[in-house]
N, C-alpha and C positions, 0 to 999 in steps of 0.2 A: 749971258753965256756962262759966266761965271755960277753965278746965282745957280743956277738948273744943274751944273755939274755939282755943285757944293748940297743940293739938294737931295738929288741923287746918290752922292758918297753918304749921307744922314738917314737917307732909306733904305740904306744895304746894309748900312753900319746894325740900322733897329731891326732889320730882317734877322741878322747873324745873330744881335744882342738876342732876338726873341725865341732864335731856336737852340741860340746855347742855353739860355733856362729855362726853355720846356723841355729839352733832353735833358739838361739836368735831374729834372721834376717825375721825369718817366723810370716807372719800376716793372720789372716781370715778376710775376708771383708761378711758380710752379705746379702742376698738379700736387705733387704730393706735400705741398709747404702751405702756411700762412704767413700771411702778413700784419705783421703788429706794428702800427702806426702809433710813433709819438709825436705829440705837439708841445712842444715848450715844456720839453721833460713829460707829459703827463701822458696817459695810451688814448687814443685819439680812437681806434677803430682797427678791427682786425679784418685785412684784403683778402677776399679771397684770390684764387689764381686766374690768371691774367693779366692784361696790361694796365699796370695802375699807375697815376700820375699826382706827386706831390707838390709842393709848393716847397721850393728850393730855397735851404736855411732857415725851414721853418718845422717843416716834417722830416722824420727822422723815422726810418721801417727797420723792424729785424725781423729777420725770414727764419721759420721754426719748420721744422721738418716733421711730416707725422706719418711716417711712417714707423713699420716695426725695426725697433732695433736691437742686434746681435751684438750683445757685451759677454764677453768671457771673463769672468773671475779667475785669477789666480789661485792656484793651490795653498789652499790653508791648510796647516800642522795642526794637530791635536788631540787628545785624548780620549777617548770614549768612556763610555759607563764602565765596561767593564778592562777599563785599566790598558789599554792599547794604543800605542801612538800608531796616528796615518798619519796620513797627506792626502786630501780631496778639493778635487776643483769640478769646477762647476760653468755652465753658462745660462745667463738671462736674458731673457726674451719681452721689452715692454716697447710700448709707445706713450707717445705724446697725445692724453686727451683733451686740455686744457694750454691754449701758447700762452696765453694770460700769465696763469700759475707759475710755467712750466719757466719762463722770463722773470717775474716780477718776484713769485714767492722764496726762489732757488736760484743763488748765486751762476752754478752751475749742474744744470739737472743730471749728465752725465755722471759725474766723476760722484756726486751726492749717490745716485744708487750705485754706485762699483763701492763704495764705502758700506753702503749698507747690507751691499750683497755679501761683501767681505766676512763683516760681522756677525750677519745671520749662518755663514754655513759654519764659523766657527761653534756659534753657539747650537747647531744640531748636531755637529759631530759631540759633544759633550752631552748631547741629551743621548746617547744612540749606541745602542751595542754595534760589535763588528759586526754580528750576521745582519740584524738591520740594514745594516749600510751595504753588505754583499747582495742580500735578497729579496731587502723590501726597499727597493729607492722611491716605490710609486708614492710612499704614504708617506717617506723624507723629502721626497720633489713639491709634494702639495703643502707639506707643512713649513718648507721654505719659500715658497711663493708667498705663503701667509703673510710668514713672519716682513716678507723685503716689500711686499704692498701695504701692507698699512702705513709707513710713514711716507710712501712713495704717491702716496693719493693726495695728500695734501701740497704734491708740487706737482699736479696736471699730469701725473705717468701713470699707467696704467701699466701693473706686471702680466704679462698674459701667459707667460709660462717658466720654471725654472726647472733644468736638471744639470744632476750628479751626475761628472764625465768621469773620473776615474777614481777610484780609492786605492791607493799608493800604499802597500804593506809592508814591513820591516822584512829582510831577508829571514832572517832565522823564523820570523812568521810563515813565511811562505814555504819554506822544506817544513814545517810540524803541519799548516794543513794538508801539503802535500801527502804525509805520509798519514794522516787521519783519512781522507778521504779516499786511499788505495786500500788502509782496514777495512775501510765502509763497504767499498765494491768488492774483498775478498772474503767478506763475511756475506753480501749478497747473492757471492756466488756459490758460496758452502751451503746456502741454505736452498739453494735454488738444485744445488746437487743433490742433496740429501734427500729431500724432498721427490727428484726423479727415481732415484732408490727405493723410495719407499714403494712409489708406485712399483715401481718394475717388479719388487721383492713379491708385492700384491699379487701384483700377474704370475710372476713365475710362479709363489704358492697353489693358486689358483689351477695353473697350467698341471703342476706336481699334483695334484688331485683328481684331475680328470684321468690324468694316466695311467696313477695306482687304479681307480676304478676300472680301465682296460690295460694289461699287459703289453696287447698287440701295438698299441699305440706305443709304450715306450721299446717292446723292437724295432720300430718301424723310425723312432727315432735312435737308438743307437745305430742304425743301417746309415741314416741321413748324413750323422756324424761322421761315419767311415768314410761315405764317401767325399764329404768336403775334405776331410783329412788328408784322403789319397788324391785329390786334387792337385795339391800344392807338392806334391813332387818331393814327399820328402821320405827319407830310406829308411826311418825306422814308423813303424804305424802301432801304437799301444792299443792292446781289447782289454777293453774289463771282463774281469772274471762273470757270468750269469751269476743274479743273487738267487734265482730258483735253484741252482745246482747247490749253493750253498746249502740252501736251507732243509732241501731235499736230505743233503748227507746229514746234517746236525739231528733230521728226525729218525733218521735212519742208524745214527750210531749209539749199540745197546747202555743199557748205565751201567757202571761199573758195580759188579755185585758186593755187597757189603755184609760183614764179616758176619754170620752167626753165631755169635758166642754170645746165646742166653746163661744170663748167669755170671757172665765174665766181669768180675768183680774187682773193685779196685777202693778200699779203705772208707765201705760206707757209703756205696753210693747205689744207685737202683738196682734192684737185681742185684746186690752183693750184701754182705752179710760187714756190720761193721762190729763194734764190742759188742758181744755177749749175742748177736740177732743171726738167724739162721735163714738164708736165702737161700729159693723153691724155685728151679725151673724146670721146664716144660723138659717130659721123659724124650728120650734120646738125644740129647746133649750132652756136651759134657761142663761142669762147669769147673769154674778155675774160680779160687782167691786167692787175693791178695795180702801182706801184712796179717798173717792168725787168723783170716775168719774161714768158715766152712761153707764152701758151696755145697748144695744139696741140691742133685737132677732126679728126676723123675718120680711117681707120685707115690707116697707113704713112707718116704726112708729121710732119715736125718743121717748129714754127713755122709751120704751114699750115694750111689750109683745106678741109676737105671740096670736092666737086665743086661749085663756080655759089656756094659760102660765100668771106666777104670776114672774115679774121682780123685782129681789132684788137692791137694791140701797144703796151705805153704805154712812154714815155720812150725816146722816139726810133728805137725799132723798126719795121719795117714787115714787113708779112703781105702774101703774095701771094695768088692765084687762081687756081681751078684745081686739076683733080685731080692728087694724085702728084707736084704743083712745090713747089719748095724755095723761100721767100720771101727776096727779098732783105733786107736788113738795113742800117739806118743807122745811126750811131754806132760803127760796129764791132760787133755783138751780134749772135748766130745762133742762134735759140731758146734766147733766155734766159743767153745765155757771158757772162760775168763781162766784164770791160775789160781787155782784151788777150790773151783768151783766144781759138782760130778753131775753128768746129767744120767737119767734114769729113762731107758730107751725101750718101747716095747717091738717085739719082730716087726708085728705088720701096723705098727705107728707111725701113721701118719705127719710125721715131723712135729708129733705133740710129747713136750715135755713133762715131765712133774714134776708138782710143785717148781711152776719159773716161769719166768716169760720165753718168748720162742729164743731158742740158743740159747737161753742163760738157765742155766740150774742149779736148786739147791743142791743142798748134802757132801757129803765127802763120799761117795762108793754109787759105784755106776753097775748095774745087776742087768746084766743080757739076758733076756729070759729066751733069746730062740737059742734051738738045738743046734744053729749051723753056724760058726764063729770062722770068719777066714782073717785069718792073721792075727791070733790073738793074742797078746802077750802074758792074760794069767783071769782066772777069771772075776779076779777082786782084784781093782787098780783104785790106789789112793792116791787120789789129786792134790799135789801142795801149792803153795803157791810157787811161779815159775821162776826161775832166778832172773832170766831174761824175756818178759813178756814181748809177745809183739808189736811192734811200733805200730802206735796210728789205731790201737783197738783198746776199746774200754774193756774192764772186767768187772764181774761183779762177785761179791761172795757175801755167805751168810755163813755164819759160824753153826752150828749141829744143833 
């Protein structure tokens, strides 16, 4: 009796012994894990998932997860190309392709790519202008992946994607883009106005053309005008003046008549007589000089007067009256002769001198040959020279 109980308590006892070390021996491997089996230190076999059972104190599992995993990098400081400190951070995105590697070649494979990730975004913020990093992240996310995969291959990880979460700008950076980019949009919209100007300017030319070709048209728009005007209810209403009625009166008012005085002489100039030259104008006028020269009106007389016409003569000359008469002369001067020069005048001569050029005459003695003398003062006058010639008139003389 003894024996069979003692028996019994050695069969329960090796029962218990045998399911405490196959429980011991029993591992679950997970879907999304492996299992790396070591034996005496050495990797014995990688489990896949389910229930796997070891040999207790002898096999030794570590469970490697392979799924993807989300590591976030901390915000690195740094400089870029063109002279600008940030701060940018970033997240990686790999897995485990290799438990082997991912165990055996790397200490610890995590914290190995958060170092590397570290590194690489410091070292593309220094390859990288700031618009880069504001606007092209797609071709700085790729060329970061690069750069944190290649050492990350050789410990079983696979980088499967990296981006740039935020780039961290200085304040004073961010009020000067701000007010860059408010230029930008107030010069896009000065050109986007200007530009609708020009159009409209088009049209309305356009419009201003067809209307001068019809009048009725632009009454019909000064009418349109009124009446929006008298719409809005307001108590004074301005008309423009009609520019036909303008234009009407401007052709309609005569020109101002302008002066006739052929002849009307002034120190030499058309139509005047200046030293020594005798000017002709057309018979019934009267002509006037200026400064000693002689106006001569109407046709054959020097220093004369048309017929019932009274010739003015300045600085001390006198005009006679009378058709075809030769005016007497005071100071010594005879249509226009210098001072002491005598001109030699025939009745019906035609403003021809002798011996001179026109107005200017040789000799000392002036001989009337007509019978009709008005206002003579003797009929032999010796010209000297004058003590005070006329300003503004040459003279000429020839000695006898």
């Amino acid at each position: 009796m003894d024996a069979i109980a003692i028996l019994g308590f050695v069969v329960a006892a090796g029962v218990a012994f045998g399911g405490i070390v196959v429980g011991a021996g029993l591992r679950v491997v997970e879907q999304y894990e492996r299992g790396l089996v070591f034996r005496f230190g050495r990797v014995r076999a990688v489990r896949d998932p389910g229930l796997r059972v070891l040999i207790p104190g002898v096999d030794k599992m570590r469970k490697v997860p392979m799924r993807i995993v989300t590591m976030p990098v901390p915000g690195q400081e740094g400089i870029t190309r063109d002279n600008v400190t940030v701060r940018v951070d970033a997240v990686v995105y790999f897995r485990v392709i290799d438990p082997v590697q991912a165990v055996v070649e790397v200490q610890d494979y995590l914290f190995a790519v958060a170092q590397v990730a570290q590194t690489s975004l410091r070292s593309i913020i220094g390859k990288s202008d700031l618009d880069d990093l504001l606007s092209n992240r797609e071709q700085l996310n790729k060329g970061l992946e690069l750069m944190i995969d290649s050492p990350a291959i050789g410990w079983g990880v696979h980088i499967d994607r990296v981006e740039i979460k935020d780039v961290a700008l200085p304040e004073s950076l961010k009020r000067s883009m701000s007010r860059q980019a408010e230029a930008e949009r107030e010069r896009r919209a000065r050109i986007i106005t200007a530009e609708g100007e020009l159009q409209a300017s088009r049209k309305l030319a356009e419009a201003g053309n067809r209307m001068a070709s019809a009048p009725a048209a632009l009454q019909l728009r000064l009418l349109q005008t009124v009446v929006e005007v008298a719409a809005e209810k307001n108590s004074t209403l301005v008309l423009p003046f009609p520019v036909e009625l303008l234009r009407f009166l401007e052709r309609s008012t005569p020109p101002d008549p302008g002066q006739k005085h052929a002849g009307n002489v002034e120190g030499g100039d058309a139509g005047s007589v200046g030293s020594g030259a005798v000017g002709s104008v057309g018979s019934g006028a009267v002509g006037s000089v200026g400064s000693g020269a002689v106006g001569s009106v109407g046709s054959g007389a020097v220093g004369s007067v048309g017929s019932g016409a009274v010739g003015s003569v300045g600085s001390g000359a006198v005009g006679s009256v009378g058709s075809g008469a030769v005016g007497s002369v005071g100071s010594g001067a005879v249509g226009n002769v210098g001072s002491g020069a005598v001109g030699n005048v025939g009745s019906d001569d035609a403003g021809s001198v002798e011996g001179g050029d026109a107005g200017s005459v040789e000799g000392e003695h002036v001989a009337l040959a007509s019978p009709e003398i008005g206002a003579a003062e003797g009929a032999r006058l010796d010209s000297t020279e004058s003590a005070d010639p006329p300003s503004g008139s040459a003279i000429r003389t020839k000695s006898p």
